[in-house]
N, C-alpha and C positions, 0 to 999 in steps of 0.2 A: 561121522566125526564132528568136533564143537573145537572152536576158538574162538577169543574175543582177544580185540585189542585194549591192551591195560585194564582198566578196571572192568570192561567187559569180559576178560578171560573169569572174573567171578561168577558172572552170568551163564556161562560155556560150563564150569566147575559142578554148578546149581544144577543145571539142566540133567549134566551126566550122572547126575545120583551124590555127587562127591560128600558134598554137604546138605545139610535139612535146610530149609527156608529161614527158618531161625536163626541156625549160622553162620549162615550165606548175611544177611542182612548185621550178625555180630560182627562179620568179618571188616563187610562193607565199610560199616559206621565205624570200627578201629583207624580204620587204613587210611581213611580220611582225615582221622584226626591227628593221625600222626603223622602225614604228608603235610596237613596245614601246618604243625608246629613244628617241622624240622629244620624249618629255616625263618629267620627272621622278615617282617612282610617287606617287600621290596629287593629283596637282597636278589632272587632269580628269578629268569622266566624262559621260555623258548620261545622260538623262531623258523615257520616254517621256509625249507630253502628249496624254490623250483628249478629245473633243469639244472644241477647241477652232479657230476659221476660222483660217489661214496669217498673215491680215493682225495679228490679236490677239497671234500665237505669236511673229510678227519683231516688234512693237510691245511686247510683255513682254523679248525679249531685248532689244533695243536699250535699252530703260529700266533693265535688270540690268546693262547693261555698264559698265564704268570706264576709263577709259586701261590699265589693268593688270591688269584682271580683266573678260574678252570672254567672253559666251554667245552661242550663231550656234542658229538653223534647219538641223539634219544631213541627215532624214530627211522626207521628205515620201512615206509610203508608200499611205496613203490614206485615204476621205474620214473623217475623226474620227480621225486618228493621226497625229502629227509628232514625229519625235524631235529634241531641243534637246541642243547639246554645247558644251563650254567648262570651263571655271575652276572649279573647284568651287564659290567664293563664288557668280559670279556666275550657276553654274547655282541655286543655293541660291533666290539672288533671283528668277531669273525663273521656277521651280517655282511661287514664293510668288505672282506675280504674275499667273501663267497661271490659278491657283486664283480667286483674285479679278474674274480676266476672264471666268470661268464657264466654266471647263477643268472637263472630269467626275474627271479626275483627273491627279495627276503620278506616274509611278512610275520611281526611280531606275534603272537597269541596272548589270547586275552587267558594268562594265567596267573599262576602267583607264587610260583616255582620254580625251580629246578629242577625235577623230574626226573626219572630215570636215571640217573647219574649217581654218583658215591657219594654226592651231598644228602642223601639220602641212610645214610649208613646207620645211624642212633634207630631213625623210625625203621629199619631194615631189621635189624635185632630187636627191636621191640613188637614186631608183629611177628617175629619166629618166635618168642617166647606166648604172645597171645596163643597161636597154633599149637602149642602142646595143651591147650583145654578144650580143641573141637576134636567131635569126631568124626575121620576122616572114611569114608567109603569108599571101595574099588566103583571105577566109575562103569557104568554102564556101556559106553560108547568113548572110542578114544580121544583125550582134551589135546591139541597142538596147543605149547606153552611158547610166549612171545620171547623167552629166556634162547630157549635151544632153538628154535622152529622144529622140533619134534614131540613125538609122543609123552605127555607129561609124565614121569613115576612117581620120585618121591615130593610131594607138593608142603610135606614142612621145609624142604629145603630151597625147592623151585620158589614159592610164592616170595618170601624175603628179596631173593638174588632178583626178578622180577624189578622190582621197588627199583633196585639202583644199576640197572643193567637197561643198554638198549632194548625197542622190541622190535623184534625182526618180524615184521607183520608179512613182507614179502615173502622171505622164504620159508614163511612156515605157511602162505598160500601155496607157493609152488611145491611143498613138500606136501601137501592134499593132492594136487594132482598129479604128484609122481607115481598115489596110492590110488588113481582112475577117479579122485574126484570129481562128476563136472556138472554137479548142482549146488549154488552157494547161497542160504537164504540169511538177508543177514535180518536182525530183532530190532528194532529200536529209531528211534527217533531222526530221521535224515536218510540219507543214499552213501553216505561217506565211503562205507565198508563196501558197497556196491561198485562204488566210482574207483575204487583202488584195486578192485577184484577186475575190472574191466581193463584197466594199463597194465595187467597182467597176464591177462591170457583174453581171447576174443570167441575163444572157442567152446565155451562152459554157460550154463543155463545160469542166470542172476537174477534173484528174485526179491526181494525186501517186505516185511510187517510192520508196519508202527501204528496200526489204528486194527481194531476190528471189520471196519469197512476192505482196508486194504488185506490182510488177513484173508477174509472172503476170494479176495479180488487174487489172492495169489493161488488159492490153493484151486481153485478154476483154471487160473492161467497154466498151472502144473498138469491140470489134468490133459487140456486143449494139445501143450506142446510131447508130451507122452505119448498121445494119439496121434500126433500128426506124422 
């Protein structure tokens, strides 16, 4: 199985056959641009919130919200970590409120957004419309999409809804190990995906690549706990 969170899930799409390298990188540099330009600079960002239950974190946003200034639940990565996106006031607000609700902490991200949320909705139809000139491949291997946390199918309609929807990075790990996952390697630059695979279960092999040295260094380590 492949997943990636957020624009990772591209790289998970790549891997599985979905798209060629070519429009994996069209898709990339689209989505980009039209997440820069969906919203004016300064107008959103997220916030990530520690120890704080889901129920508390939608209960803070919803109470920050206005007709005209919306905070939403982005990220749902796991268990003591939710990221919140929206409005800068209203993310302001429900920082403040999450604290109160006995959040261990709020800490802003260095973004330039709104993310994930229906502030997203123009760049959400304009990258379902890019999608009808790639062509799309059955994937090789099955993609968990941050939309459902399940099996991806139809991905002209998954990827858009993706753009302005929560991603459930949690439950679409736990939905890998419902299915006996319990080797997770994650690609890429940092331990993030490792560190949030680990508050989730204690009981599954985590391994991580971002360099060729390290590369080396895992698929030995693979070998070593195989055998042991």
């Amino acid at each position: 199985m492949a997943a990636g969170l957020s624009l990772g899930e591209y790289s998970a799409l790549f891997y599985s056959g979905a798209f060629s390298f070519e429009d994996s990188l069209r898709l990339v540099r689209k989505r980009g641009l039209l997440m820069a330009n969906a919203c004016k600079a300064g107008f959103g960002s997220m916030s990530a919130i520690l120890n704080l239950s889901p129920e508390l974190t939608q209960r803070a946003c919803e109470e920050a919200s206005t007709a005209d200034e919306k905070v939403y639940p982005a990220n749902f990565n796991a268990p003591g970590q939710i990221v919140i996106s929206g409005e800068v006031n209203a993310l302001e607000r429900a920082e403040k409120l999450c604290l109160a609700y006995g959040a261990g902490k709020a800490v802003r991200l260095n973004v330039s957004g709104p993310f994930h949320t229906p502030y997203l909705k123009e760049a959400s139809e304009k990258l379902s419309e890019e999608l009808e000139s790639i062509n799309i491949n059955t994937p090789s291997v099955p993609v968990i999409t941050n939309f459902s946390a399940k099996e991806m199918e139809d991905m002209k309609q998954t990827l858009p809804l993706q753009m302005i929807s929560p991603v459930k990075w949690e439950e679409s790990i736990r939905y890998m190990l419902s299915q006996e996952v319990d080797t997770f390697i994650e690609i890429g630059a940092g331990k993030t995906l490792c560190s949030f695979v680990k508050k989730i279960s204690k009981d599954v092999n985590i391994y991580n690549v971002d360099s060729a040295q390290s590369f080396e260094k895992t698929i030995q380590k693979i070998k070593e706990d195989k055998n042991a």
